[in-house]
Backbone atoms as SQL, in Angstrom:
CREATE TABLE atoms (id INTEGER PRIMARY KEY, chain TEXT, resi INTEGER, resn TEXT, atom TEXT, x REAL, y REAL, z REAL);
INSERT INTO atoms VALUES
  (1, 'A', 1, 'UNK', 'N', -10.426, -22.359, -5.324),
  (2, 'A', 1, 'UNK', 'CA', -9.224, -21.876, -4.677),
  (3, 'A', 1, 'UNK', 'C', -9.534, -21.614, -3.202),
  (4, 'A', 2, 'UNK', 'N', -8.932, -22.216, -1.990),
  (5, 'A', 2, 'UNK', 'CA', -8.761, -21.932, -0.811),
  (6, 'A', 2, 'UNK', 'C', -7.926, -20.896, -0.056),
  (7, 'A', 3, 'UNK', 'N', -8.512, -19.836, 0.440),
  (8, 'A', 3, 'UNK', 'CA', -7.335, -19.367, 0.936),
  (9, 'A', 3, 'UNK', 'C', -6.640, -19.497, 3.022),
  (10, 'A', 4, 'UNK', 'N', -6.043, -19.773, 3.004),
  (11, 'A', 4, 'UNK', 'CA', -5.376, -19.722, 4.545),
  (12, 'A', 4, 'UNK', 'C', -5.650, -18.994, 5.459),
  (13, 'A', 5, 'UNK', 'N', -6.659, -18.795, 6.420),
  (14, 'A', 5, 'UNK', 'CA', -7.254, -17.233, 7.034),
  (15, 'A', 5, 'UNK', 'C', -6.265, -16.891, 7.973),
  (16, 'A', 6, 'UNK', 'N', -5.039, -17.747, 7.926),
  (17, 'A', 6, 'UNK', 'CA', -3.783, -16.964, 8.917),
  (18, 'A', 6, 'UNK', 'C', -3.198, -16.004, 7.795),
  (19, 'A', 7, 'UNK', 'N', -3.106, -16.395, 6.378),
  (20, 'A', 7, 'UNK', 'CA', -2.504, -15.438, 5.431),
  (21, 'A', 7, 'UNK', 'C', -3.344, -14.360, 5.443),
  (22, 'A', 8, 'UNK', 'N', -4.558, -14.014, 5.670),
  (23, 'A', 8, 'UNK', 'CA', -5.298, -12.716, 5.763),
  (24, 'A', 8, 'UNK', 'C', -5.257, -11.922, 6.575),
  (25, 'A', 9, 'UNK', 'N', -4.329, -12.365, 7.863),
  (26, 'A', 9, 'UNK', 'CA', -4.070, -11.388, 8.828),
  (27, 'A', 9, 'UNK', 'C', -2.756, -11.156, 8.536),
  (28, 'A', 10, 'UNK', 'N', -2.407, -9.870, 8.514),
  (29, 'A', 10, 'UNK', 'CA', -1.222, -9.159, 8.375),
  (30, 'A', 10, 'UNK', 'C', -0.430, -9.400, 9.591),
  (31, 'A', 11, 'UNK', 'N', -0.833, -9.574, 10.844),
  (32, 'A', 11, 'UNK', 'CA', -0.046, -9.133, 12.251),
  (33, 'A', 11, 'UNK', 'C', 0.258, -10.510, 12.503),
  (34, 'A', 12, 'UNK', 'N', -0.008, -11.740, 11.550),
  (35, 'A', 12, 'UNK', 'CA', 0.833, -13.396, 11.712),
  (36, 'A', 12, 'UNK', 'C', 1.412, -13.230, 10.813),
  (37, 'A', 13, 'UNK', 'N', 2.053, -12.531, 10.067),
  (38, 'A', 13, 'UNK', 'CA', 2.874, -12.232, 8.120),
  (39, 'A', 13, 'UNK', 'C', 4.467, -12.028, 9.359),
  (40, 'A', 14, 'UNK', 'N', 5.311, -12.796, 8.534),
  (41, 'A', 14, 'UNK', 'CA', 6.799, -12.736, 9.018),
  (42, 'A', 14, 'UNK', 'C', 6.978, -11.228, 9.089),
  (43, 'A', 15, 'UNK', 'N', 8.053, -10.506, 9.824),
  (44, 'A', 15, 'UNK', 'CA', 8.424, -9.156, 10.253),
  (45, 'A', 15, 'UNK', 'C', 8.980, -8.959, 8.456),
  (46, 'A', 16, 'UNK', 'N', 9.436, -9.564, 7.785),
  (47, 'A', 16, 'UNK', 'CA', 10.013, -9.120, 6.635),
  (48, 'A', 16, 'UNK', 'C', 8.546, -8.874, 5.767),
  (49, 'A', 17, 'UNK', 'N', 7.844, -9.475, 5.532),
  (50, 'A', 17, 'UNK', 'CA', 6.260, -9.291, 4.815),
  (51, 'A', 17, 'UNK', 'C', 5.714, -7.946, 5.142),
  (52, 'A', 18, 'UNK', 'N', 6.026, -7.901, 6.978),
  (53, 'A', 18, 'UNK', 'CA', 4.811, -6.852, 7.567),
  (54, 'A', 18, 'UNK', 'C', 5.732, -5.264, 6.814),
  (55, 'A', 19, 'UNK', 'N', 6.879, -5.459, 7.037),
  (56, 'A', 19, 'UNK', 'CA', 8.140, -4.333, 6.566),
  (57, 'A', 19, 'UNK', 'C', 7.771, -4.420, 4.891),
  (58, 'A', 20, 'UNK', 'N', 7.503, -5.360, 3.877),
  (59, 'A', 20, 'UNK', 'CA', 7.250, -5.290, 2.657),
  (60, 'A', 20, 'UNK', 'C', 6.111, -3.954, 3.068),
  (61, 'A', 21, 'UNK', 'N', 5.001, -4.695, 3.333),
  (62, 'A', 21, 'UNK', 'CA', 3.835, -4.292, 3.246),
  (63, 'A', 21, 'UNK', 'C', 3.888, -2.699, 3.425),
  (64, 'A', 22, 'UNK', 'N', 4.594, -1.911, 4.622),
  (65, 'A', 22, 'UNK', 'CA', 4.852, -1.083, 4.801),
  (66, 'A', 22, 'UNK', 'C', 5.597, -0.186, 3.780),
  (67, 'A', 23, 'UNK', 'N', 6.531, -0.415, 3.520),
  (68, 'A', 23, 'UNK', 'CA', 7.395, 0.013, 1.799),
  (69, 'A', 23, 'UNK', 'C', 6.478, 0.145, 0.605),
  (70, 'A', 24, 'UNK', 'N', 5.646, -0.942, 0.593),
  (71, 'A', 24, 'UNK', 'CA', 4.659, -0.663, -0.629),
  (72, 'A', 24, 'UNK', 'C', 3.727, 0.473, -0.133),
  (73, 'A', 25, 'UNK', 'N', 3.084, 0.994, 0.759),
  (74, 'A', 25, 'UNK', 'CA', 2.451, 1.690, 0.945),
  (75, 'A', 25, 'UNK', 'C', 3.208, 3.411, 1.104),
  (76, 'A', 26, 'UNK', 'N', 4.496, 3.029, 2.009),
  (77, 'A', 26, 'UNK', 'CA', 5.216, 4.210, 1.398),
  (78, 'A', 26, 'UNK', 'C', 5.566, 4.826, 0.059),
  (79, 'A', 27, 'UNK', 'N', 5.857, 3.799, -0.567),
  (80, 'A', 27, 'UNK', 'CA', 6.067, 3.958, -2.083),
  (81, 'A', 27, 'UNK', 'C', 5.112, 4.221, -2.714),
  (82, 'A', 28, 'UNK', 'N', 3.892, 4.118, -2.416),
  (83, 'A', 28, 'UNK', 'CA', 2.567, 4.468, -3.396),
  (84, 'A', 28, 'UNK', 'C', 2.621, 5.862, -2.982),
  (85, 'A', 29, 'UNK', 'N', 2.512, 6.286, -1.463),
  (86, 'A', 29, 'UNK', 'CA', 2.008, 7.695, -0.930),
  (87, 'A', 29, 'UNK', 'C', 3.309, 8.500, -1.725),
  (88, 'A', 30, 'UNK', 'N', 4.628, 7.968, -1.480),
  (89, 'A', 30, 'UNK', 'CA', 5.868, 9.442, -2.397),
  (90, 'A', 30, 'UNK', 'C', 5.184, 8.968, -3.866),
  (91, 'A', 31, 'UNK', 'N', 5.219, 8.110, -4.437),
  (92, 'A', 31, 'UNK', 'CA', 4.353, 8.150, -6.065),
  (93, 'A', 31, 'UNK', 'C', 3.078, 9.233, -6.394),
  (94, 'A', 32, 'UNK', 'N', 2.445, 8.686, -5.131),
  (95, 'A', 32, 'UNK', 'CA', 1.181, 9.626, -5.666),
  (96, 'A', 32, 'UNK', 'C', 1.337, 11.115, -5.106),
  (97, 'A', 33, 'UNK', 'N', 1.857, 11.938, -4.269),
  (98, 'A', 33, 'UNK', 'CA', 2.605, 12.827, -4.019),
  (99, 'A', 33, 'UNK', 'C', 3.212, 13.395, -5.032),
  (100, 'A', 34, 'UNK', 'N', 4.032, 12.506, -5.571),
  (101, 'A', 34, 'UNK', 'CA', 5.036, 13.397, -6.476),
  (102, 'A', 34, 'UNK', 'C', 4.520, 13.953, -7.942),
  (103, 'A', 35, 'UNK', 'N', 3.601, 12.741, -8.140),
  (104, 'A', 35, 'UNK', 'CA', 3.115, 13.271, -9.594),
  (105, 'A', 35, 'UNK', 'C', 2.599, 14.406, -9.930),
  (106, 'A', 36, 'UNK', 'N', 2.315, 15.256, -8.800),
  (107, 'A', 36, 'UNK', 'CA', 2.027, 16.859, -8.482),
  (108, 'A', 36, 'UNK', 'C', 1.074, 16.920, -9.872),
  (109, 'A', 37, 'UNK', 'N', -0.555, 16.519, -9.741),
  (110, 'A', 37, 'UNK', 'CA', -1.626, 16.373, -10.787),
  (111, 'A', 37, 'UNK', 'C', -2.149, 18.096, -10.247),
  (112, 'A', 38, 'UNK', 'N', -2.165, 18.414, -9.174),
  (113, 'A', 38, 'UNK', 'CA', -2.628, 19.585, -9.136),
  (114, 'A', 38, 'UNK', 'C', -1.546, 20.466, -8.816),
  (115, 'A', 39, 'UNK', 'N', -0.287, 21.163, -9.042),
  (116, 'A', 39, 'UNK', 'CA', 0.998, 21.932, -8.823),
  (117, 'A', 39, 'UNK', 'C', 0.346, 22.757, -7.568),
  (118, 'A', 40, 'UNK', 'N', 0.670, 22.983, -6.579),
  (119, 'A', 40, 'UNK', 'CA', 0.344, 24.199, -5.626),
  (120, 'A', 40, 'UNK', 'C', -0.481, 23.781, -4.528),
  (121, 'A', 41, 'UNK', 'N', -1.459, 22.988, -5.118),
  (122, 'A', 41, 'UNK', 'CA', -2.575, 22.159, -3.975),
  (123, 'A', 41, 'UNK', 'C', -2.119, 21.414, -3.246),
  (124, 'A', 42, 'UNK', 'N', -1.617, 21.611, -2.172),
  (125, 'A', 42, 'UNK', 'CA', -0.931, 20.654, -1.114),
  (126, 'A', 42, 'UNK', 'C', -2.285, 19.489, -0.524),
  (127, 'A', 43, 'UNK', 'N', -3.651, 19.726, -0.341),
  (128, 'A', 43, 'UNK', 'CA', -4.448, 19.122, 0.193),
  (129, 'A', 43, 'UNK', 'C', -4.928, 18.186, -0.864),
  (130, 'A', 44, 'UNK', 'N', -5.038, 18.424, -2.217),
  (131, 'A', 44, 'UNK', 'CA', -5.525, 17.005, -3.331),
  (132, 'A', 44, 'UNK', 'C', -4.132, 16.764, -3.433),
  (133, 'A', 45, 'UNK', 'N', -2.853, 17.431, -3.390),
  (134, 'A', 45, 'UNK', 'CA', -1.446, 15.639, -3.854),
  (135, 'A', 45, 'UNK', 'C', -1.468, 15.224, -2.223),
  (136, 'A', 46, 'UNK', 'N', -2.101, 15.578, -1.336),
  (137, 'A', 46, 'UNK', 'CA', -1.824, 14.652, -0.010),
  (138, 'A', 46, 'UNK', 'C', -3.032, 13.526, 0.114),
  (139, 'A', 47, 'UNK', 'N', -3.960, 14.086, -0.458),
  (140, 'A', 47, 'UNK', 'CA', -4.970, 12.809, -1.218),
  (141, 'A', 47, 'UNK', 'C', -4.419, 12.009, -2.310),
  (142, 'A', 48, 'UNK', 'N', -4.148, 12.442, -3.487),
  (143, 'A', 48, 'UNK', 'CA', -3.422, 11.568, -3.974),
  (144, 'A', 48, 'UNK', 'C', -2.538, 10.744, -3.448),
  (145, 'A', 49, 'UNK', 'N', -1.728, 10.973, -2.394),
  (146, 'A', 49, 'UNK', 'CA', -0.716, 10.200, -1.722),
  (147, 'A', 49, 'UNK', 'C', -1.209, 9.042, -0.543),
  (148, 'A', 50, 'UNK', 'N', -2.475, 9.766, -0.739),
  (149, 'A', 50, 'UNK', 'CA', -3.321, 8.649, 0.502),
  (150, 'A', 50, 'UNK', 'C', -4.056, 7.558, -0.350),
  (151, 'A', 51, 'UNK', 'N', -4.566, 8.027, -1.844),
  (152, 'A', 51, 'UNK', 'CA', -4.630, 6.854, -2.911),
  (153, 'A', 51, 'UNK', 'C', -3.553, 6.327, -2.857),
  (154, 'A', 52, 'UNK', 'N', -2.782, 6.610, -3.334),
  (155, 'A', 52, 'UNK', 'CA', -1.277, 5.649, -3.850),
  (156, 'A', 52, 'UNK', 'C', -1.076, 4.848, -3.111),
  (157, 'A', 53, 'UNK', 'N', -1.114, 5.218, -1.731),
  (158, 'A', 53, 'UNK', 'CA', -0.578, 4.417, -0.430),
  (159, 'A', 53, 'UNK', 'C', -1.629, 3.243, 0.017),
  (160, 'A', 54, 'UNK', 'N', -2.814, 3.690, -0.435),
  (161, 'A', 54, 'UNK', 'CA', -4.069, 2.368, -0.074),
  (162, 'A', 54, 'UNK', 'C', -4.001, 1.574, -1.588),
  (163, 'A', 55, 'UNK', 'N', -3.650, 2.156, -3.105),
  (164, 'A', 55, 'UNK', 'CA', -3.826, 1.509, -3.933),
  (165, 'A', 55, 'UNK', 'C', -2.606, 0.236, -3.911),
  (166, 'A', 56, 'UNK', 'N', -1.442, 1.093, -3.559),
  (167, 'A', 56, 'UNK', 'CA', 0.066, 0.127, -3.336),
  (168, 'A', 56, 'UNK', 'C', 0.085, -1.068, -2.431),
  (169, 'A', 57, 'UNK', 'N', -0.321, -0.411, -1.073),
  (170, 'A', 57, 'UNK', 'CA', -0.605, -1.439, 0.209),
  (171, 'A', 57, 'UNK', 'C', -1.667, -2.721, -0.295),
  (172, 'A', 58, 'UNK', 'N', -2.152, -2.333, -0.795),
  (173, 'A', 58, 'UNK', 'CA', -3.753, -3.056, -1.448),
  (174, 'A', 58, 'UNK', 'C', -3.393, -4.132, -2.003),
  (175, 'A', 59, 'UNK', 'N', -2.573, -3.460, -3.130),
  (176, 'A', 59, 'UNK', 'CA', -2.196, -4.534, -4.423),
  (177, 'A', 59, 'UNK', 'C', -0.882, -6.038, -3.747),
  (178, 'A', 60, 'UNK', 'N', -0.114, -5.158, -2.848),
  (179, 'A', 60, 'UNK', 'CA', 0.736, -5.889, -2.371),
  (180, 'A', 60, 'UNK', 'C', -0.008, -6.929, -1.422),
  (181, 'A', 61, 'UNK', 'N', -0.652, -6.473, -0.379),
  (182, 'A', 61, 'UNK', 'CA', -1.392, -7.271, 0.276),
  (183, 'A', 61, 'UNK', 'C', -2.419, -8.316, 0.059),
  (184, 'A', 62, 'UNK', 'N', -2.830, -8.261, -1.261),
  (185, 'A', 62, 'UNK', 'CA', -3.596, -9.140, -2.338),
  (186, 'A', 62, 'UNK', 'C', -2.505, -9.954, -2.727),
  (187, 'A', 63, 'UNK', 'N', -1.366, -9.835, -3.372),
  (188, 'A', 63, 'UNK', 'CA', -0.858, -10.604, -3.836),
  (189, 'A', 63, 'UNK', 'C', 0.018, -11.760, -2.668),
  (190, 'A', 64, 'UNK', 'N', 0.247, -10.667, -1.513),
  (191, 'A', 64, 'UNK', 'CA', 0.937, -11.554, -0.234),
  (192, 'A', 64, 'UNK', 'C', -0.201, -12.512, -0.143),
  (193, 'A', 65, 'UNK', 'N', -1.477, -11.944, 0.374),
  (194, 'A', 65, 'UNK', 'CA', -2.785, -12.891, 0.767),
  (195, 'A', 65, 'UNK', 'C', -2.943, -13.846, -0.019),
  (196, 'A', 66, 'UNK', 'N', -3.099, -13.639, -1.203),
  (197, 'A', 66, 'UNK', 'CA', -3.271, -15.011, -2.245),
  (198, 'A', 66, 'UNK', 'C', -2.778, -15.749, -2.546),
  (199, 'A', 67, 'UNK', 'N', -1.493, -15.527, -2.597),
  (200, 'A', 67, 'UNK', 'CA', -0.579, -16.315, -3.332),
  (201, 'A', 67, 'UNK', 'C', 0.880, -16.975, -2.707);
């Protein structure tokens, strides 16, 4: 499998991709935020929300990149 090394840069991805990309990463950080794993701890759900947001961005950006 070959991949395209213009598809690996995000900042040549159409304005609608770069705006995906962005949404998925928002959407991971309110996901992982909200699931409130520790109730009260504002500093681990703002980690959690910084997982969500690199796990979301990640997954999306793998699948933009590859495929």
């Amino acid at each position: 499998m070959s991949v395209d090394v213009e598809m690996l840069n995000p900042r040549k991805w159409k304005y609608e991709d770069r705006l995906r990309l962005l949404f998925a990463a928002a959407f991971g950080a309110v996901l992982g935020f909200t699931t409130d794993y520790f109730p009260g701890d504002v500093e681990l759900n703002t980690l959690w929300a910084l997982v969500g947001a690199v796990v979301a961005g990640g997954a999306f950006y793998c699948y933009r990149a590859l495929w």
